[in-house]
Backbone as numpy.savetxt, mean C-alpha at the origin, in Angstrom:
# Nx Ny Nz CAx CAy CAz Cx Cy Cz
1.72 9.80 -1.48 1.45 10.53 -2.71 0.56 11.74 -2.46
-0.21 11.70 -1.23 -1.20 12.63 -1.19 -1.02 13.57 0.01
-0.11 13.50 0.59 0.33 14.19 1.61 1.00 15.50 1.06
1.33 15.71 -0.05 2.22 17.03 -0.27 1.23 18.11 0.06
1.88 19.40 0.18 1.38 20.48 0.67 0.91 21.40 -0.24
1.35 21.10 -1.68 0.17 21.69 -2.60 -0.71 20.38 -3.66
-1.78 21.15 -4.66 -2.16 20.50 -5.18 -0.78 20.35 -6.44
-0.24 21.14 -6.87 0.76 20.90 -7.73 1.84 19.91 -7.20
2.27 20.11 -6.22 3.10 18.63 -5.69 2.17 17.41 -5.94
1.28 17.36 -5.55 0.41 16.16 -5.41 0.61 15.46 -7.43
0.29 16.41 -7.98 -0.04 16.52 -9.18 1.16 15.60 -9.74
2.66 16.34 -9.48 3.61 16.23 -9.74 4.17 14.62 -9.59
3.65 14.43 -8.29 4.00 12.54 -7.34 3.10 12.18 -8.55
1.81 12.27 -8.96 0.77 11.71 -9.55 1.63 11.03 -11.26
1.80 11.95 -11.73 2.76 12.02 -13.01 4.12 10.84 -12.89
4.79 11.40 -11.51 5.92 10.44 -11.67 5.67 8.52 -11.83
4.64 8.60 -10.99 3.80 7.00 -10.98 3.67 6.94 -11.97
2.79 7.57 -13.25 2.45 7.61 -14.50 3.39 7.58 -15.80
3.74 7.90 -15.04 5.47 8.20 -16.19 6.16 6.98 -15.97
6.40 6.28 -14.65 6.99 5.12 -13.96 6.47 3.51 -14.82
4.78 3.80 -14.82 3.97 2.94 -15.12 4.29 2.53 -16.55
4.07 3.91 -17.86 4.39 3.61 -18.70 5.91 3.16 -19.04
6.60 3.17 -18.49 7.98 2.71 -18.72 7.97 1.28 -18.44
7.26 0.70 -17.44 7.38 -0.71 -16.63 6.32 -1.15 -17.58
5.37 -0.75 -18.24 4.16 -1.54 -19.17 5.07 -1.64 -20.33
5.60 -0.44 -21.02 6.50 -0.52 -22.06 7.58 -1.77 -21.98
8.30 -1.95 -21.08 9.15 -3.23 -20.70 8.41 -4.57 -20.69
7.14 -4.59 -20.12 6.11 -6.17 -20.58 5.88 -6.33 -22.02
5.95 -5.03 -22.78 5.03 -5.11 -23.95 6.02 -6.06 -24.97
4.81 -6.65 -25.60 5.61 -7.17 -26.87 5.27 -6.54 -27.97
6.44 -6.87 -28.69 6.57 -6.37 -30.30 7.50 -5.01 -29.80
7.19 -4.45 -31.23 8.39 -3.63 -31.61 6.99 -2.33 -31.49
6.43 -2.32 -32.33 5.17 -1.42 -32.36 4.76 -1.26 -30.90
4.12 -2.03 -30.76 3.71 -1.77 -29.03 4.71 -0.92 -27.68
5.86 -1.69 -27.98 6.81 -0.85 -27.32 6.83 0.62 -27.34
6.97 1.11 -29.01 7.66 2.40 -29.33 5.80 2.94 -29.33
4.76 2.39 -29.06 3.07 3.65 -28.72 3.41 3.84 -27.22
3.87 3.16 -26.56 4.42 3.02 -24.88 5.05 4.68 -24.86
6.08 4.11 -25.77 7.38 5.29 -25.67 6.73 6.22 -25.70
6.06 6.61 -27.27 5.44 7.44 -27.57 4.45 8.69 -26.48
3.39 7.34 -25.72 2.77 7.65 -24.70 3.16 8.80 -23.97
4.24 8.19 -23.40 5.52 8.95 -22.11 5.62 10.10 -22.45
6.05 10.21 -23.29 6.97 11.12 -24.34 5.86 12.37 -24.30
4.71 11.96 -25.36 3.47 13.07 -24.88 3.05 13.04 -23.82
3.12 12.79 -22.65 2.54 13.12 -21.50 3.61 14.34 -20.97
5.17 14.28 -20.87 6.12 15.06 -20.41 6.04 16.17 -21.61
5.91 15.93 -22.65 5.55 17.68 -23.44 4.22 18.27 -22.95
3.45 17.59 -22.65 2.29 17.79 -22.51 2.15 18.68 -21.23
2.52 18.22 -20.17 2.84 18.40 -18.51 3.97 20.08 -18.25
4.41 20.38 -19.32 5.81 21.41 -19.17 5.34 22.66 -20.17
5.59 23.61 -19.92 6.86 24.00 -18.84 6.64 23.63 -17.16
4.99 23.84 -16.75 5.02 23.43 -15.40 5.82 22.44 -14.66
5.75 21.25 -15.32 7.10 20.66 -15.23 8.25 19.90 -15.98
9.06 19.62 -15.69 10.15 19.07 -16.69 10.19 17.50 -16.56
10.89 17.22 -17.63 11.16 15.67 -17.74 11.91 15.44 -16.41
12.85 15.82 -15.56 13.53 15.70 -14.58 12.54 15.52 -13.54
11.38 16.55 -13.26 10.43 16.58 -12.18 9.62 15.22 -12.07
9.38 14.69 -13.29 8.28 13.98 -13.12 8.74 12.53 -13.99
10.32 12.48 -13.49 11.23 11.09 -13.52 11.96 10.34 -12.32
11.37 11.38 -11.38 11.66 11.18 -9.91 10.85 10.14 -8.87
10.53 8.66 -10.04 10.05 7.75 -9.00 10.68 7.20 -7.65
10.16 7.33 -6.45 10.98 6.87 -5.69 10.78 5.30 -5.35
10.25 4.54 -5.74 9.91 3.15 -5.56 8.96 3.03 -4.85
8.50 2.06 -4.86 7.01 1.48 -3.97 7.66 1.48 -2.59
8.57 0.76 -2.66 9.22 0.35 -0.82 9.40 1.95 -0.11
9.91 2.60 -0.72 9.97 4.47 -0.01 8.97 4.66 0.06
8.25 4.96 -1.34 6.56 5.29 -0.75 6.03 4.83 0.39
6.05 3.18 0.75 4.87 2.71 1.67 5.56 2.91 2.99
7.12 2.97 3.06 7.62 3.82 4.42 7.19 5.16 4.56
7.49 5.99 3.76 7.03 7.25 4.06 5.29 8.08 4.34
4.70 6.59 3.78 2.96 6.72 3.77 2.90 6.44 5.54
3.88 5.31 5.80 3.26 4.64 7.28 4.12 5.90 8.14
5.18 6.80 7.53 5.83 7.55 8.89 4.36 8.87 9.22
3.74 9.50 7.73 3.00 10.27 7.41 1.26 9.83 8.12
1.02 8.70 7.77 -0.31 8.45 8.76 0.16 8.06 10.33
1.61 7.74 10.90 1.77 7.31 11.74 1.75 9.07 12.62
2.02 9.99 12.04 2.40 11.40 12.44 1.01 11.71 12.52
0.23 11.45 11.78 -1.92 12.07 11.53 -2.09 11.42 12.29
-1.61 10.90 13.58 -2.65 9.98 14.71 -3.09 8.44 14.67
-2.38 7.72 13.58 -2.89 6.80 13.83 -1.85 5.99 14.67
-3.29 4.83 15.43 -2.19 4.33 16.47 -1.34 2.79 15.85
-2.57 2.82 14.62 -1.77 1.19 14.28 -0.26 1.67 13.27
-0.70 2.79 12.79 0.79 3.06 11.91 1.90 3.59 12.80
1.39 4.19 14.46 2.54 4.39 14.86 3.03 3.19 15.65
2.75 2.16 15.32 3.03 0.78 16.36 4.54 0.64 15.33
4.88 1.09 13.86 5.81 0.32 13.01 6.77 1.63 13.00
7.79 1.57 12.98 8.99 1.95 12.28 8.93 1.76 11.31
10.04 2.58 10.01 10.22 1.80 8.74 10.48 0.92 8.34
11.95 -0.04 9.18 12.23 -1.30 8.78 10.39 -2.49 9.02
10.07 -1.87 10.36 8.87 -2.86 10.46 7.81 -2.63 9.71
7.49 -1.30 8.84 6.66 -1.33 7.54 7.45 -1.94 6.69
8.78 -2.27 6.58 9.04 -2.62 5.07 9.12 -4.10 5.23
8.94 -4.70 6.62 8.98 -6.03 6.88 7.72 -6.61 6.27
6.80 -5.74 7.05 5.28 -6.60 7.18 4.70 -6.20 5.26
5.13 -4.84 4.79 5.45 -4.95 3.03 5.76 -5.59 2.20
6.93 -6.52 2.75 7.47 -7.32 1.86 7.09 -8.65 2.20
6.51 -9.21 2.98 5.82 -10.22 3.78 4.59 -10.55 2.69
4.02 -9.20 2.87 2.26 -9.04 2.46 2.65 -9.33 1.02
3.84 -8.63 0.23 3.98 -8.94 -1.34 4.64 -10.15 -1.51
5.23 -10.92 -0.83 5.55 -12.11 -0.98 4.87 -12.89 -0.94
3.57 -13.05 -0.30 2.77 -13.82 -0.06 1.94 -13.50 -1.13
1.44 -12.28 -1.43 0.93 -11.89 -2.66 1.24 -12.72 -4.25
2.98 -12.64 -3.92 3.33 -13.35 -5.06 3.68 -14.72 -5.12
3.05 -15.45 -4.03 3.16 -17.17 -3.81 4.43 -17.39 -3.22
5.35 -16.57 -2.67 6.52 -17.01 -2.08 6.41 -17.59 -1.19
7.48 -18.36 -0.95 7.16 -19.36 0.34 7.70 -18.72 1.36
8.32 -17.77 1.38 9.67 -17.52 2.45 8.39 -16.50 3.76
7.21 -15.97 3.17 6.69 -15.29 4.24 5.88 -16.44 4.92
5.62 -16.98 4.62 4.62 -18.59 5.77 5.67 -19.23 6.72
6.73 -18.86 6.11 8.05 -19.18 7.66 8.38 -18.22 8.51
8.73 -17.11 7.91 8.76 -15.74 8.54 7.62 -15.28 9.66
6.46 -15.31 8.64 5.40 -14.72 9.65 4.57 -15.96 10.28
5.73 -16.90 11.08 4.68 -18.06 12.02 5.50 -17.94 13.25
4.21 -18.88 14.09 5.12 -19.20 15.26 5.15 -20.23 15.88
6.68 -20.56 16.52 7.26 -22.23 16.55 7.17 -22.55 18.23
6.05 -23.38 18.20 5.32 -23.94 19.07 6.27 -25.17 19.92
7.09 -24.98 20.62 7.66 -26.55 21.69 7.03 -27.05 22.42
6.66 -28.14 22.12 6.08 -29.29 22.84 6.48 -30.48 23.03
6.32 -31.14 24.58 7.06 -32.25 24.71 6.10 -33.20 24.12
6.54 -34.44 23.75 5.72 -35.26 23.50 5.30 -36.59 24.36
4.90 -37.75 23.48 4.93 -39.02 24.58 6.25 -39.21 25.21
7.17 -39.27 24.78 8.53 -39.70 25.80 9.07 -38.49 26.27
8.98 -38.31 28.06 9.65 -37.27 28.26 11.33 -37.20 27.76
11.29 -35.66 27.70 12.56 -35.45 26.89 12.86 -35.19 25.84
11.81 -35.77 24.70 11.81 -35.57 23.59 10.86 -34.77 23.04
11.25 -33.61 22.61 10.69 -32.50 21.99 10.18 -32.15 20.91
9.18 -31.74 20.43 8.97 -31.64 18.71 8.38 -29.95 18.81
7.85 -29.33 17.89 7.46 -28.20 17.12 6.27 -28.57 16.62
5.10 -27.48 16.81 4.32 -27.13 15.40 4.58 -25.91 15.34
3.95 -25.68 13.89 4.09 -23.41 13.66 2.79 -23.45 13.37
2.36 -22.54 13.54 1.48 -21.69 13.36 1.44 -20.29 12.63
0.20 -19.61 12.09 0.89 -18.07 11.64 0.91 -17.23 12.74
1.10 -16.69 12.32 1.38 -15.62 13.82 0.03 -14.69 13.73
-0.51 -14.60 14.59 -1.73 -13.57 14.37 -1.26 -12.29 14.50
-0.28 -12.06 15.67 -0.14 -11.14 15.93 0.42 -9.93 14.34
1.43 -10.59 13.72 1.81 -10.19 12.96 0.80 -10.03 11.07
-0.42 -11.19 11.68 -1.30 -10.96 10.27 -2.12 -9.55 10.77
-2.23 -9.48 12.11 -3.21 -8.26 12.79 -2.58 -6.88 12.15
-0.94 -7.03 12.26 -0.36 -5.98 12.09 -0.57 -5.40 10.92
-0.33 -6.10 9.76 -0.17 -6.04 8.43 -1.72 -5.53 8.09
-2.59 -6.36 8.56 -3.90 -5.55 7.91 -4.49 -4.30 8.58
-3.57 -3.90 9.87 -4.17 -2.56 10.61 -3.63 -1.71 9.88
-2.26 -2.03 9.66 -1.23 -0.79 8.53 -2.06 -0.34 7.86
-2.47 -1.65 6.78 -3.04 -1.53 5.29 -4.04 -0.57 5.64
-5.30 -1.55 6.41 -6.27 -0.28 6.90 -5.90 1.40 7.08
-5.01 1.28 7.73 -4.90 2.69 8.24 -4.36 3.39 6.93
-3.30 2.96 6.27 -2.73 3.99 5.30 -4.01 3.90 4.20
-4.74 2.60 3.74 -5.86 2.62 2.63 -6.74 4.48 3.21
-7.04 4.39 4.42 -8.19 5.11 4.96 -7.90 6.62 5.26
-6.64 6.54 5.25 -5.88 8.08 4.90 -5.97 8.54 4.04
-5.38 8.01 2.56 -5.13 8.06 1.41 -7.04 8.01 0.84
-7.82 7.65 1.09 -9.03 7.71 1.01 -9.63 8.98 1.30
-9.18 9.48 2.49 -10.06 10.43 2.88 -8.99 11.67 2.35
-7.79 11.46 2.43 -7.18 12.76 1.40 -7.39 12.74 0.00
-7.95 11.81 -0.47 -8.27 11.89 -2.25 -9.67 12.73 -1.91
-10.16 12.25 -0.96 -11.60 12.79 -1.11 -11.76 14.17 -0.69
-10.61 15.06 0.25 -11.04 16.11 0.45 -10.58 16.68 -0.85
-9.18 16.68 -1.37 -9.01 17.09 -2.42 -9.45 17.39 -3.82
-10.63 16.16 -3.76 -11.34 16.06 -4.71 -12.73 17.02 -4.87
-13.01 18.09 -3.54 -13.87 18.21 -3.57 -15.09 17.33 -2.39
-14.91 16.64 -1.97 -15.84 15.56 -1.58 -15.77 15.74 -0.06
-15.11 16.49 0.12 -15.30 16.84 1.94 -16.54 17.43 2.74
-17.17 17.89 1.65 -18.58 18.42 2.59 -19.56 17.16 2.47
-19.33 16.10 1.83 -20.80 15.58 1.58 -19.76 14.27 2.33
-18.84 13.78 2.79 -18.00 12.79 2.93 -18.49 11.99 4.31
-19.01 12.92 4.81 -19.60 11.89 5.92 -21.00 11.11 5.55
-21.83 11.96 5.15 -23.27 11.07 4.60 -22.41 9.75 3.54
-21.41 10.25 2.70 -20.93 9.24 1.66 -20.72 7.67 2.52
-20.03 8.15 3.74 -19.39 7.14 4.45 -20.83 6.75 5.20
-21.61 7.48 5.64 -22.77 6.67 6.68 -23.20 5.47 5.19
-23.15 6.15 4.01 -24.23 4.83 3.36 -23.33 3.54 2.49
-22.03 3.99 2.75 -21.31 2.91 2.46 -20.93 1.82 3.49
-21.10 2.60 5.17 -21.29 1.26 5.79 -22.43 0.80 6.26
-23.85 1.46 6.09 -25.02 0.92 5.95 -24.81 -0.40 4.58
-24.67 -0.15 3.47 -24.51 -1.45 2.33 -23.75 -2.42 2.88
-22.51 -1.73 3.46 -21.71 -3.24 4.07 -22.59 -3.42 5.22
-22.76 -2.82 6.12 -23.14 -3.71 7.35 -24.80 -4.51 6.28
-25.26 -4.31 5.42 -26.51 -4.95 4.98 -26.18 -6.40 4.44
-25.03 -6.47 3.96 -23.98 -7.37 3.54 -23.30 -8.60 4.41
-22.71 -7.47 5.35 -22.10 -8.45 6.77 -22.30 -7.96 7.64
-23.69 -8.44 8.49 -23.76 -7.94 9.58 -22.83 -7.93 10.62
-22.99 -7.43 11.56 -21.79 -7.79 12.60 -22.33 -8.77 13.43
-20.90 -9.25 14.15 -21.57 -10.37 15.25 -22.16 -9.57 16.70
-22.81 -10.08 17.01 -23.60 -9.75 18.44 -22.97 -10.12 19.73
-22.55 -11.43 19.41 -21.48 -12.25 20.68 -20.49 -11.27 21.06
-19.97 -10.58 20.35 -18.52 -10.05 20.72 -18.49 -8.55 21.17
């Protein structure tokens, strides 16, 4: 969302989410009233937003699953090394993993483990445990990290907040480290 090359693109992605949102809140809502202040909502935001832009410009959601590929190809291109470890299919793996699990599915605790062979007391006879896979929980939260910390630091230059952004960051991990220190052993 924050990668475009002007502030008006940026602006523009910003709106389509917004425009997206009220349509998908409008669809939870109940009643008849509630629905049509939803509508309403929308409705004044795209008169509101134009001529700069049109109802067409800023109806152009591309879904969450495009977004979080195109976030991991975009921080994977800015240097990072954990976003360039994934391809898209393998962001949209460890994506749909992380939201499945998010949403109590069972199907990612099979997916993301690993199936352990071991013989047992009688040679010959073989059994399994699983385990999760670390490797693959490592993955999923370096992504997250990395695209959260992009998208962080491009809200913040944009916002203005680039000259003071490093003192911001020394005293936000002074509070955490006051919080959780680190370990010493390691």
């Amino acid at each position: 969302m924050l990668d475009a090359h002007t502030a008006q693109e940026c602006t523009r992605r910003h709106l389509c989410l917004v425009v997206h949102d009220f349509e998908e809140q409008r669809k939870a809502a109940t009643g008849n009233e509630r629905k049509q202040l939803l509508a309403e909502r929308r409705k004044t935001l795209i008169e509101r937003v134009g001529p700069t832009f049109t109802e067409d410009d800023v109806n152009r959601f591309p879904g969450y699953m495009e977004l979080v590929k195109q976030a991991g190809a975009v921080v994977a291109a800015k240097g990072s090394r954990e976003a360039a470890a994934h391809d898209a299919d393998s962001v949209e793996r460890l994506w749909r993993a992380s939201a499945g699990s998010a949403h109590g599915k069972r199907w990612p605790s099979h997916e993301l483990q690993i199936v352990i062979p071991r013989e047992e007391f009688l040679p010959g006879q073989f059994h399994t445990s699983q385990m999760p896979d670390p490797s693959a929980i490592t993955s999923i939260t370096e992504l997250a990290g990395s695209l959260t910390s992009y998208a962080v630091l491009r809200f913040a230059d944009y916002s203005g907040y680039e000259p003071g952004l490093a003192s911001m960051m020394k005293g936000a991990r002074d509070r955490l480290s006051a919080k959780i220190p680190r370990r010493r052993d390691i």
